[in-house]
ROROSE-752867 format. One line per 8 residues: their letters; for each residue x, y, z of C-alpha. Coordinates in nm, 3 decimals, m for minus. Example, Ala and Ser with C-alpha at 12.3 -4.5 7.8 and 13.67 -1.06 7.14 Angstrom:
BEGIN
AS> 1.230:m0.450:0.780 | 1.367:m0.106:0.714
//
This chain:
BEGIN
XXXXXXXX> m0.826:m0.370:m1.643 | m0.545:m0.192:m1.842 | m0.244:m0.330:m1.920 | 0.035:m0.156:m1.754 | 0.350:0.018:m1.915 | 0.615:m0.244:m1.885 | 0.421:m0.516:m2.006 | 0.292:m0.611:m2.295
XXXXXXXX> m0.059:m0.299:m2.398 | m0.226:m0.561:m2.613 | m0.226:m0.858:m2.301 | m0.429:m0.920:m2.074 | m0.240:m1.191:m1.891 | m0.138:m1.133:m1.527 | 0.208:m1.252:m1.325 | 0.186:m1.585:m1.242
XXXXXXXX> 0.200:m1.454:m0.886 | m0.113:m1.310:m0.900 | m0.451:m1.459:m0.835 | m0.667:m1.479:m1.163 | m0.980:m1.480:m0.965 | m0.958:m1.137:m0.799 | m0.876:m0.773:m0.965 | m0.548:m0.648:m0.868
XXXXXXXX> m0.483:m0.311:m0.754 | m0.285:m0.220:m1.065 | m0.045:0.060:m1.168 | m0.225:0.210:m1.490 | m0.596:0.191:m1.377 | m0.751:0.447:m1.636 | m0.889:0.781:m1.506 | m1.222:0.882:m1.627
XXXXXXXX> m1.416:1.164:m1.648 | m1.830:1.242:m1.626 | m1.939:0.925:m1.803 | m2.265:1.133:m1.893 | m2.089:1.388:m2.086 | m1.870:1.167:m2.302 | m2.180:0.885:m2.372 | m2.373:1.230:m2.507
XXXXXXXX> m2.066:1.279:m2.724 | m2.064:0.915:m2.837 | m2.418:1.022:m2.932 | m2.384:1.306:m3.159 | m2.101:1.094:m3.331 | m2.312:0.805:m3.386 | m2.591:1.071:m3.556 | m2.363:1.199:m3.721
XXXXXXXX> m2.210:0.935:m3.907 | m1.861:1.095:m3.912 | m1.610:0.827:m3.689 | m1.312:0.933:m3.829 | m1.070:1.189:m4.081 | m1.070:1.450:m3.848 | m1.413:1.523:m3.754 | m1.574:1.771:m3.511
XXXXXXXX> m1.431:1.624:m3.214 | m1.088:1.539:m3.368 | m1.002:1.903:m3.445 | m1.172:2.067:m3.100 | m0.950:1.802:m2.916 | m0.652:1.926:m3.120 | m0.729:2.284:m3.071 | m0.782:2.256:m2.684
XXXXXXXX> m0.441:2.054:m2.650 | m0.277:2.309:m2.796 | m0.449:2.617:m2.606 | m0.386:2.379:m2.265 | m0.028:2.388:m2.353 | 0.054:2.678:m2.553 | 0.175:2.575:m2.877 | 0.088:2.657:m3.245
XXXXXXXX> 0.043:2.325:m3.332 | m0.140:1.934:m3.199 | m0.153:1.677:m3.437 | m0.366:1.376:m3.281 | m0.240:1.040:m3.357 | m0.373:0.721:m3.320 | m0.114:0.630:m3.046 | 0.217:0.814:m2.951
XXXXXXXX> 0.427:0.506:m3.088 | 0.311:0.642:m3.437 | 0.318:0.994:m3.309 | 0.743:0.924:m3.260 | 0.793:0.747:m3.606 | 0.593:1.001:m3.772 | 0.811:1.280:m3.613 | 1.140:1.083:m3.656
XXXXXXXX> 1.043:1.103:m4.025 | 0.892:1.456:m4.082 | 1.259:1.559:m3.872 | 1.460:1.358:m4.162 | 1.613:1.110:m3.911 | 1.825:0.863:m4.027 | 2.214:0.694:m3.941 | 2.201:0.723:m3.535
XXXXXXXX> 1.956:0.919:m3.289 | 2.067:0.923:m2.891 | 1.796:0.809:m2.697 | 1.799:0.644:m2.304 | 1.785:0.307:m2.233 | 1.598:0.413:m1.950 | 1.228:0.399:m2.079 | 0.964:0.260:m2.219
XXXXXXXX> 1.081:0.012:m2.525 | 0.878:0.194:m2.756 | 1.066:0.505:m2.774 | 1.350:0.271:m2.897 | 1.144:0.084:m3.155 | 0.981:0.360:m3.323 | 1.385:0.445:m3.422 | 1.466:0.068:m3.469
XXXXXXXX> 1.158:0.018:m3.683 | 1.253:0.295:m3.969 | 1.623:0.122:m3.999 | 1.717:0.412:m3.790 | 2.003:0.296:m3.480 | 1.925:0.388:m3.133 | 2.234:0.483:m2.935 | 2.179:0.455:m2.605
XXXXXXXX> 2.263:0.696:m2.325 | 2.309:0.644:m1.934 | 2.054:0.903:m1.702 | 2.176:1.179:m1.476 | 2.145:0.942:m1.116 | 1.937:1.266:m0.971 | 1.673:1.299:m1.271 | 1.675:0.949:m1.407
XXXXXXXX> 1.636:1.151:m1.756 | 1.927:1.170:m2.046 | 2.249:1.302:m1.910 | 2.361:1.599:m2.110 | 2.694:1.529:m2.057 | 2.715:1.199:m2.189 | 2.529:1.275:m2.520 | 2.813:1.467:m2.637
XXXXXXXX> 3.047:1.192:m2.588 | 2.780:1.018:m2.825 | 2.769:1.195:m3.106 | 2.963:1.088:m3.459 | 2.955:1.153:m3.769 | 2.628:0.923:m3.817 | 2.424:1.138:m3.534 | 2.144:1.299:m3.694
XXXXXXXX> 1.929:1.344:m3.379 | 1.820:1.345:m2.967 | 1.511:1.189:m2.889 | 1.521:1.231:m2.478 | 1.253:1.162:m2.261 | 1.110:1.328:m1.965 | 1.052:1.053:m1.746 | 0.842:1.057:m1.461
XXXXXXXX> 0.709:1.393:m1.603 | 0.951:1.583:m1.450 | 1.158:1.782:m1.744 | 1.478:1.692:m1.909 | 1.758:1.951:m1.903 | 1.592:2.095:m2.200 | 1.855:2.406:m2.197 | 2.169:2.153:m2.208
XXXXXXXX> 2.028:1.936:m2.491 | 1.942:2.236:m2.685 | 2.233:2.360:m2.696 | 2.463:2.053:m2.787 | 2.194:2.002:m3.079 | 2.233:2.309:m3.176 | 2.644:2.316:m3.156 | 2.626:2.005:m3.409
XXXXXXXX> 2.337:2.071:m3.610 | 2.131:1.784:m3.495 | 1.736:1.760:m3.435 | 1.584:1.802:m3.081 | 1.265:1.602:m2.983 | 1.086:1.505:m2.700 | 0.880:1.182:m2.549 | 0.710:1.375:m2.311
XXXXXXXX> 0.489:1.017:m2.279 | 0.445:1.080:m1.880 | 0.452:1.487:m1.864 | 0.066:1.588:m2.004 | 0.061:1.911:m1.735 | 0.377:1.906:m1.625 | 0.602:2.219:m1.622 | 0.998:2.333:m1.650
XXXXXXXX> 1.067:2.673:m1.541 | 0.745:2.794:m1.512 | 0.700:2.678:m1.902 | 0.442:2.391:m1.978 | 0.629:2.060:m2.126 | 0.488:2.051:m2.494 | 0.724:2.331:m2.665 | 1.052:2.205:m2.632
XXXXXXXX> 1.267:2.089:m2.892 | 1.113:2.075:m3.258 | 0.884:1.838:m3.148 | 0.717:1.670:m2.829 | 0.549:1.357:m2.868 | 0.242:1.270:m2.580 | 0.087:0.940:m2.484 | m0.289:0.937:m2.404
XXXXXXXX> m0.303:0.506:m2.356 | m0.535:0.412:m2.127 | m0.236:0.354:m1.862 | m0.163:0.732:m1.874 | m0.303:0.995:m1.649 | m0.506:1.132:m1.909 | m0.632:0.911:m2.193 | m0.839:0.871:m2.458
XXXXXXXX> m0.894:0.530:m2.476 | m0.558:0.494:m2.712 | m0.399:0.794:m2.886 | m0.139:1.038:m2.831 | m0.079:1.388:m2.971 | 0.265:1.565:m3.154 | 0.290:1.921:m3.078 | 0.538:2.157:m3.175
XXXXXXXX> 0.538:2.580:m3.275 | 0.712:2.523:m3.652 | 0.414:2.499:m3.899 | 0.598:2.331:m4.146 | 0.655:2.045:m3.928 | 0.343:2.046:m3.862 | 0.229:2.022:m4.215 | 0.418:1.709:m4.284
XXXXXXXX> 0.270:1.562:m3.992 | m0.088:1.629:m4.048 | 0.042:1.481:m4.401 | 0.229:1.169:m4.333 | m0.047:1.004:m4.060 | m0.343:1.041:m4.369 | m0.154:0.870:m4.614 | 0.018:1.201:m4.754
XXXXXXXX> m0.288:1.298:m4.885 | m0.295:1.713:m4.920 | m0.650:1.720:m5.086 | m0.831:1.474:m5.116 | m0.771:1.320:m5.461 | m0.440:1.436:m5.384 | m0.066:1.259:m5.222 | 0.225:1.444:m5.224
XXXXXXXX> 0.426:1.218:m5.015 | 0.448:0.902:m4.816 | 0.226:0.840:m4.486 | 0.035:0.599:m4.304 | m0.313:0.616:m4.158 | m0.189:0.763:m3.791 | m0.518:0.921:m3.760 | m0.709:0.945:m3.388
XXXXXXXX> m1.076:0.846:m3.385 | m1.385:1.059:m3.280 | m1.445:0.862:m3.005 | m1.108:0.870:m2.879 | m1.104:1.224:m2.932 | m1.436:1.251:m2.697 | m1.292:1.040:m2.425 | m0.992:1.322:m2.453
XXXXXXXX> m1.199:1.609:m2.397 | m1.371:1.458:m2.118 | m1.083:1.347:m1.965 | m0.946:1.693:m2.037 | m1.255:1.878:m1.860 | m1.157:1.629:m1.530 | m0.804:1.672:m1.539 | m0.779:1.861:m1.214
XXXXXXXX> m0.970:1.635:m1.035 | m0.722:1.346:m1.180 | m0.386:1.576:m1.053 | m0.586:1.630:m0.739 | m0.584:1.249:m0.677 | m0.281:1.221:m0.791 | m0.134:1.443:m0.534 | m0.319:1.291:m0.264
XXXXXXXX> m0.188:1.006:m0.335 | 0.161:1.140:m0.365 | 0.121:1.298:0.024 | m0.046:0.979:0.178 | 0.223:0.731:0.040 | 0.519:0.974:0.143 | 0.352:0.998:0.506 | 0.321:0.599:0.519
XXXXXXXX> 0.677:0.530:0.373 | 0.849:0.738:0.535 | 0.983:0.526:0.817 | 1.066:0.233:0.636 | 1.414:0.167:0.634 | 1.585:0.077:0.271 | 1.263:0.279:0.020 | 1.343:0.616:m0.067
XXXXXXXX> 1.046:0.745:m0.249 | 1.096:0.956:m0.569 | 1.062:1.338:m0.492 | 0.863:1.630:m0.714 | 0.996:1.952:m0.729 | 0.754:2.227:m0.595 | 0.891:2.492:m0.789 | 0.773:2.318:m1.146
XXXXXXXX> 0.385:2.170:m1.196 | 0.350:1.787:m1.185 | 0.098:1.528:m1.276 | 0.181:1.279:m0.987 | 0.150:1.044:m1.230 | 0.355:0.774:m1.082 | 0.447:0.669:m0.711 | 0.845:0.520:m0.766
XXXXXXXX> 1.038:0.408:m0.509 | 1.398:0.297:m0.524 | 1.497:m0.002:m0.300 | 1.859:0.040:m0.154 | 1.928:m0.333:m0.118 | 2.204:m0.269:0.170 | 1.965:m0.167:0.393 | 1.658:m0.404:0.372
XXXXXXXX> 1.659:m0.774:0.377 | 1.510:m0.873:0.101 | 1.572:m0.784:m0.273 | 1.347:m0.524:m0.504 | 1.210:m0.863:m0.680 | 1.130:m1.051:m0.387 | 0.931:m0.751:m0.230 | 0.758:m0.719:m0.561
XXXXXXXX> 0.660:m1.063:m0.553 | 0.535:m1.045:m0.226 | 0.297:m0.735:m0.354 | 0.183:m0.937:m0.608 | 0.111:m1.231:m0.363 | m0.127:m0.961:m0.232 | m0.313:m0.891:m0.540 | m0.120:m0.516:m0.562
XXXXXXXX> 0.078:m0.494:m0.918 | 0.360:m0.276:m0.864 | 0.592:m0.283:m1.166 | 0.977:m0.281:m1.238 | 1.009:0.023:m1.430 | 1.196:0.078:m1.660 | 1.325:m0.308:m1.630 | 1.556:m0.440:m1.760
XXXXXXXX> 1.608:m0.124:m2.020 | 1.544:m0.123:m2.345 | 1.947:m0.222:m2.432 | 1.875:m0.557:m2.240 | 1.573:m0.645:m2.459 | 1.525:m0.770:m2.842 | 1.642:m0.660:m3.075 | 1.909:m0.420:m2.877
XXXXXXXX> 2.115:m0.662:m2.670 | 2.206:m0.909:m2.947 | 2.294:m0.629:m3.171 | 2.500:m0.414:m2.849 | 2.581:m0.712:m2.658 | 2.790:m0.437:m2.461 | 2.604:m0.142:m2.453 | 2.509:m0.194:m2.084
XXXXXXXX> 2.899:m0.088:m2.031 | 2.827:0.270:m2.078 | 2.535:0.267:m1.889 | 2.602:0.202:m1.465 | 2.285:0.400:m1.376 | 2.061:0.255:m1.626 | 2.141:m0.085:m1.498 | 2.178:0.070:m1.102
XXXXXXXX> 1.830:0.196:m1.131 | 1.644:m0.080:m1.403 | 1.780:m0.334:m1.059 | 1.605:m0.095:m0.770 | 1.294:0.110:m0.851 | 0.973:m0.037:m0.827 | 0.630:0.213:m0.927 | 0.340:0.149:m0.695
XXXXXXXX> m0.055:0.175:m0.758 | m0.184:0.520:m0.789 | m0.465:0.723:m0.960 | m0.835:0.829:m0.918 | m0.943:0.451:m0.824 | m0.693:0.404:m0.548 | m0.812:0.524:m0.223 | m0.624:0.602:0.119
XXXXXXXX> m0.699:0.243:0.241 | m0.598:0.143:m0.070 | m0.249:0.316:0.003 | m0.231:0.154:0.347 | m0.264:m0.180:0.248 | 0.027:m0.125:m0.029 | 0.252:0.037:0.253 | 0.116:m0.267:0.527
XXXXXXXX> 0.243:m0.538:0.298 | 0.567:m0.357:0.271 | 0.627:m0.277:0.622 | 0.563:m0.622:0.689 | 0.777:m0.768:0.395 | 1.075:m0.582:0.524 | 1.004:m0.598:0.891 | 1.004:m0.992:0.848
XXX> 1.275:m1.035:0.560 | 1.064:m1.304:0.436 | 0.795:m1.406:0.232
//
């Protein structure tokens, strides 16, 4: 089992409400491709002796990310958290990026961790991404940068943030963490900005294993990068600047191009999923499931659905409880935000002030199992319990 987004990646513990005896139908259950094709990969590694430093399978991974999605340039890290700090630091960062509260606490920390101070910004209500308009009433003198995030894989207002960065001379970069395959405007996700920054965890739609990729179309960026996660090194007797070891694995890198090869069967799934849960929840009173829109590509990553507390009777946490009572671990996302965890709220006791639909939506969505495992009878038992939890009001 995979641990899933919200909770801790390295644990393996489950809610207390949950039954340690049986697997749980879990948000975050990898995807994986023809076993036989990646264990002959694992092969030719093992006879070849070459694990890591950018081997065969490294670089082919590399070059069909970027062909997949365009760019000049992949850089394959050993996780996306590194992927961001590396970034953040090849961009110059420093003094104040804007970022949401509304994600993942890693895109926080990997500012927090280089001393850098992550000013958090409330979501557009419609998008759940960064709100354009209150970036600008962000910046100061101190704002170096926008690190926005497109969250659910549907695209940030890419135009709008451009522009503002580009009216005050601040960097542009992207989590695209959830938007592998995703598009805006016709345009795949993976160009925007200086910078985008993917997560291939196990818990992500396509994975290998644990890694993540940076792409972006300026070279010289690129050059740091490829720099800064092999210690600097620019030959190899030779550093030229400071870096970490942020290098991806050959057999992460083979998991990756399997997973690659299977990636339409995985959005395929996906979007079965997607159809079956909207046809099941769609008369339940008080869950408004969160919509795609058929003019861009999506992943169908996640399955979210907001609870509008006046009109059930029973609260998001109780029904989620009740799910896990049933062996089915649907998640808070993105709960509490990241301004209501450690470090962030002792040091902004009041950021949650400036953020109503942060704290609106961190108190309403829940995400629900989905993925290449979960079956249509999988589906109807998630949508059963709920019909039942809010038919009854009741645990």
């Amino acid at each position: 089992m995979s641990a899933s987004e919200d909770g801790p990646k390295n644990s393996m513990r489950l809610p207390s409400d949950c039954r340690a005896d049986v697997v749980p139908l879990v948000v975050g259950r990898p995807n994986l491709g023809q076993r036989e094709r990646f264990l002959a990969r694992v092969e030719d590694i093992l006879d070849r002796r070459w694990l890591s430093n950018g081997g065969k399978y490294v670089q082919e991974f590399e070059s069909r990310i970027a062909d997949f999605l365009g760019v000049g340039h992949c850089i394959a890290m050993c996780n996306a958290t590194v992927g961001l700090e590396i970034t953040i630091r090849a961009l110059g960062l420093r003094g104040e990026v804007i970022v949401p509260s509304f994600t993942f606490v890693a895109t926080a920390h990997a500012l927090k961790w280089q001393e850098i101070t992550p000013v958090f910004c409330d979501i557009d209500p419609a998008t759940h991404n960064i709100d354009p308009l209150q970036v600008e009433k962000l910046i100061t003198p101190r704002t170096t940068g926008i690190l926005a995030v497109h969250l659910w894989g549907r695209a940030c207002d890419t135009e709008a943030l451009q522009a503002i960065a580009d009216k005050h001379g601040l960097q542009l970069m992207y989590d695209a963490s959830h938007a592998f395959g995703c598009t805006h405007r016709g345009k795949l996700i993976g160009g925007f900005g200086h910078a985008e920054v993917f997560s291939f965890h196990a818990t992500k739609f396509l994975n290998t294993l644990e890694g993540g990729v940076v792409t972006t179309n300026d070279p010289v960026l690129a050059d740091k990068a490829r720099q800064m996660k092999n210690f600097g090194f620019t030959y190899y007797d030779q550093v030229d600047r400071l870096g970490i070891n942020g290098k991806m694995n050959e057999i992460s890198a083979a998991m990756g191009l399997t997973n690659l090869e299977a990636i339409d069967e995985f959005v395929a799934a996906n979007r079965r999923n997607y159809e079956a849960y909207r046809e099941e929840l769609r008369e339940l009173p008080g869950l408004e499931l969160l919509s795609y829109d058929d003019r861009n590509q999506h992943n169908y990553q996640y399955i979210v659905v907001a609870v509008d507390q006046e009109k059930t009777l029973v609260s998001r946490d109780d029904i989620v409880t009740e799910l896990h009572q049933h062996d089915i671990l649907a998640r808070r996302y993105f709960y509490p935000g990241c301004h209501r965890l450690e470090p962030y709220r002792s040091e902004q006791p009041d950021a949650g002030l400036r953020l109503p639909e942060t704290e609106r939506l961190a108190a309403c969505l829940i995400s629900l199992p989905t993925g290449s495992t979960v079956e249509r009878a999988d589906i109807s038992r998630v949508c059963g319990v709920l019909r039942r939890v809010l038919t009854d009001g009741k645990r």
